[in-house]
MARFIMAR-339125 format. One record per atom (N, C-alpha, C, O): x negated, y negated, z; residue in three letters. Coordinates in steps of 0.05 Angstrom, whole numbers, plus 5000, padded with zeros to 4 digits. Each point is the difference from the previous one (the first is absolute). Example, Ala and Ser with C-alpha at 12.3 -4.5 7.8 and 13.67 -1.06 7.14 Angstrom:
% residues 2
473651145156ala 501849765000ala 498249765000ala 497950005013ala 502849794973ser 498449765001ser 501549785014ser 499049785004ser 
This chain:
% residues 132
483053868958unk 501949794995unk 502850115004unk 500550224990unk 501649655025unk 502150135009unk 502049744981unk 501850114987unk 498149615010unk 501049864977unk 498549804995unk 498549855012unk 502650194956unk 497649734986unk 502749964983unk 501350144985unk 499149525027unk 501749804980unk 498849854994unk 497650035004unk 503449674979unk 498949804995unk 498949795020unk 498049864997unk 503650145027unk 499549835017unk 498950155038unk 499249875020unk 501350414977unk 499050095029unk 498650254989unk 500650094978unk 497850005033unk 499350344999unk 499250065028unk 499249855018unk 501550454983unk 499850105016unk 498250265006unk 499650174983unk 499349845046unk 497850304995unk 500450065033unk 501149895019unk 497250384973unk 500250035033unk 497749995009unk 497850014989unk 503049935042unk 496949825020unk 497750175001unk 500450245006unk 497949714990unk 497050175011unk 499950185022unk 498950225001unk 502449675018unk 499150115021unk 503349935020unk 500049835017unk 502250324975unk 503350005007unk 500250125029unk 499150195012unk 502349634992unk 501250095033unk 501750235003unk 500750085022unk 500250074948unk 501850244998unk 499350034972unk 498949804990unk 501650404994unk 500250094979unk 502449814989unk 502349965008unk 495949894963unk 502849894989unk 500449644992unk 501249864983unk 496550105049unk 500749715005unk 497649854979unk 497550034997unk 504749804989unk 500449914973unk 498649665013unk 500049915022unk 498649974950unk 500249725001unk 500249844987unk 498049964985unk 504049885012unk 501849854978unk 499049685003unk 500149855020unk 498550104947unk 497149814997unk 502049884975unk 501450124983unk 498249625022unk 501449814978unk 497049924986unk 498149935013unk 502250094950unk 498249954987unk 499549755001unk 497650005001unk 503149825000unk 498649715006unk 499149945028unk 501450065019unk 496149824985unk 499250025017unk 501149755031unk 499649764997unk 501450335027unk 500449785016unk 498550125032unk 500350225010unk 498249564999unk 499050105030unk 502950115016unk 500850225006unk 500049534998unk 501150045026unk 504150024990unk 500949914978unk 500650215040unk 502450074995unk 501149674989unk 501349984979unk 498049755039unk 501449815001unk 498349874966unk 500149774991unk 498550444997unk 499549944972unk 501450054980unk 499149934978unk 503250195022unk 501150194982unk 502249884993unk 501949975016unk 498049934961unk 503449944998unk 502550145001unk 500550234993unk 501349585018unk 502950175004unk 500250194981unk 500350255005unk 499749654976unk 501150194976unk 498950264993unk 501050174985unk 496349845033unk 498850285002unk 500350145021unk 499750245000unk 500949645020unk 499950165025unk 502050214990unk 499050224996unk 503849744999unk 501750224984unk 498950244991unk 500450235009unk 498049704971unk 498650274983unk 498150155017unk 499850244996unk 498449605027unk 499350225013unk 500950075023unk 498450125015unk 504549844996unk 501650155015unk 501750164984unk 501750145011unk 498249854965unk 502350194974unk 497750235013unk 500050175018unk 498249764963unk 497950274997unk 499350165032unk 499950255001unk 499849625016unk 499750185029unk 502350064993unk 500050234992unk 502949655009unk 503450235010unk 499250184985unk 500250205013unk 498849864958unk 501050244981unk 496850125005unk 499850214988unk 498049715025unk 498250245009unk 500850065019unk 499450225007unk 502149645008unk 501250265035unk 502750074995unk 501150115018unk 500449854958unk 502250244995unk 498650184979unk 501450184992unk 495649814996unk 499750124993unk 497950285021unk 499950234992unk 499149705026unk 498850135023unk 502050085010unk 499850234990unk 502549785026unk 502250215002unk 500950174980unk 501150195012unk 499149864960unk 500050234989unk 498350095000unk 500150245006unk 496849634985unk 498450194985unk 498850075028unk 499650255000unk 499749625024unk 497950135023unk 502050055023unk 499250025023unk 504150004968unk 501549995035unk 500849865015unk 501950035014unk 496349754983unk 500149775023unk 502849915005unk 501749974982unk 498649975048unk 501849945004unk 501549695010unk 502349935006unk 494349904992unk 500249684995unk 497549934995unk 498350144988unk 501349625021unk 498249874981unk 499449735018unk 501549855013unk 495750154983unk 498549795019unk 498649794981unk 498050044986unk 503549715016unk 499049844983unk 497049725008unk 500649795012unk 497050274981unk 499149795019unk 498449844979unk 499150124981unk 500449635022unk 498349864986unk 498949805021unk 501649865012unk 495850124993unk 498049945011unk 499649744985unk 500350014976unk 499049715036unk 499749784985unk 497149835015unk 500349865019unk 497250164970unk 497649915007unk 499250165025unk 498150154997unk 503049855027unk 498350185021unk 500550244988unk 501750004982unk 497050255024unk 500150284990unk 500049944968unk 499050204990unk 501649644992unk 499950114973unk 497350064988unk 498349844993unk 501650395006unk 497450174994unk 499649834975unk 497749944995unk 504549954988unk 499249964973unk 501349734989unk 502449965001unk 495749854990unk 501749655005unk 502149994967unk 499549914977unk 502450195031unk 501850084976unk 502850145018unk 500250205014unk 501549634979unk 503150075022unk 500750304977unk 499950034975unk 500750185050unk 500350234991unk 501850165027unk 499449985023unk 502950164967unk 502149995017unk 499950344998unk 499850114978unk 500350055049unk 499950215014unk 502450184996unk 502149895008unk 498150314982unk 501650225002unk 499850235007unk 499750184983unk 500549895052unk 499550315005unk 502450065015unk 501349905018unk 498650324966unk 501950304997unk 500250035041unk 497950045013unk 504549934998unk 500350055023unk 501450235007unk 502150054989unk 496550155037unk 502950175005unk 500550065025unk 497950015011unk 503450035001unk 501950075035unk 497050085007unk 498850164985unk 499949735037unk 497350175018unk 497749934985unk 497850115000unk 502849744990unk 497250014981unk 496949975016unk 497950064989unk 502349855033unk 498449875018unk 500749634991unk 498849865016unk 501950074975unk 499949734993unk 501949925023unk 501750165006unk 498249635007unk 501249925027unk 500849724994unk 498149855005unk 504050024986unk 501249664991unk 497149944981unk 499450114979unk 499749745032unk 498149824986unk 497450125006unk 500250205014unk 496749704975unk 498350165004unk 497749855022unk 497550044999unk 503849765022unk 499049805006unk 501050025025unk 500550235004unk 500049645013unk 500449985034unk 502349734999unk 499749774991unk 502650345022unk 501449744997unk 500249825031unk 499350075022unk 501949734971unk 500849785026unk 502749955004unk 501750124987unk 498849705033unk 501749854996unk 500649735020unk 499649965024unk 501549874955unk 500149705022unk 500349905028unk 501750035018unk 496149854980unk 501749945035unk 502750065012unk 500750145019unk 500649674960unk 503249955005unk 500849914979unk 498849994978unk 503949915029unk 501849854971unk 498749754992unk 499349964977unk 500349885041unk 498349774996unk 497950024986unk 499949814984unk 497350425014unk 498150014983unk 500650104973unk 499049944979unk 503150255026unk 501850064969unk 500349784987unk 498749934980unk 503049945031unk 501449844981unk 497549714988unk 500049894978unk 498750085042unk 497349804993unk 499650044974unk 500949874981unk 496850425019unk 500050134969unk 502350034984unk 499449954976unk 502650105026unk 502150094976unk 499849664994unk 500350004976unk 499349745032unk 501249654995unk 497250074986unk 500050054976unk 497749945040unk 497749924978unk 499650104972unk 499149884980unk 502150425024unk 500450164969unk 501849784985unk 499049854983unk 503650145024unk 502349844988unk 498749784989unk 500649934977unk 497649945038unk 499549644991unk 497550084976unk 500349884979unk 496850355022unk 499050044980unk 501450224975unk 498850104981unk 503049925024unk 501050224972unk 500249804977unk 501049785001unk 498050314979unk 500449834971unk 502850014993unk 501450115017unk 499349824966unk 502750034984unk 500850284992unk 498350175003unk 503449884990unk 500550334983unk 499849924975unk 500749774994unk 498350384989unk 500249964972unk 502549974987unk 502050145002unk 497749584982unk 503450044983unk 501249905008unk 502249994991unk 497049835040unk 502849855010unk 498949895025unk 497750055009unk 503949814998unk 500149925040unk 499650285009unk 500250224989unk 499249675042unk 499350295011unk 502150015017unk 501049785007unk 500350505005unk 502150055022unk 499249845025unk 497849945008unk 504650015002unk 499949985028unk 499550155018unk 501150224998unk 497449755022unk 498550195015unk 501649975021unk 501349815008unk 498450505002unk 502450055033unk 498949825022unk 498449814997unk 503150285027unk 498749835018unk 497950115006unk 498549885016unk 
């Protein structure tokens, strides 16, 4: 157990991509990220910042790879947010996946409108205006 509060605890993974890498589990139970209320998402991005400023003193590290997996890959149906200990060379290369990119501006922007038109509200208010 690396932290146990009232509302997150924390341990380290079974089977870590580096020495260190931590996983920060909110005690009430929610599948998926778009389950979680606002008001929690906070506490478990508090608890990852102060386990990866706490992985730079105690193991070195010199950043910090935050990932949370939401239904594909989640080994475990319970939103649980990733903290590994990163350093210069690690072998880790951007992302751990193969990237793309758009046709053009035209297929960009397609997706960025369809995102815009399904985004929910922000909690607490109207939502921003979105760029072009």
């Amino acid at each position: 157990m690396v932290l146990d509060e009232p509302d997150v605890v924390a341990f380290l993974d079974v089977r870590p991509v580096f020495p260190g890498h931590t996983l920060i589990v909110p005690r009430r139970h929610w599948s998926t990220i778009a389950d979680v209320p606002w008001d929690h998402l906070g506490l478990l991005l508090d608890a990852g910042r102060r386990v990866a400023a706490a992985q730079r003193v105690a193991l070195g590290a010199e950043g910090t790879f935050f990932g949370l997996n939401d239904v594909v890959s989640q080994s475990v149906p319970h939103v649980h947010l990733h903290v590994i200990p990163r350093r210069r060379k690690d072998g880790l290369r951007g992302f751990f996946w193969p990237r793309t990119r758009y046709g053009d501006g035209a297929e960009a922007g397609s997706v960025a409108r369809n995102l815009r038109e399904a985004l929910p509200p922000a909690a607490g208010g109207p939502p921003r205006p979105a760029g072009p």
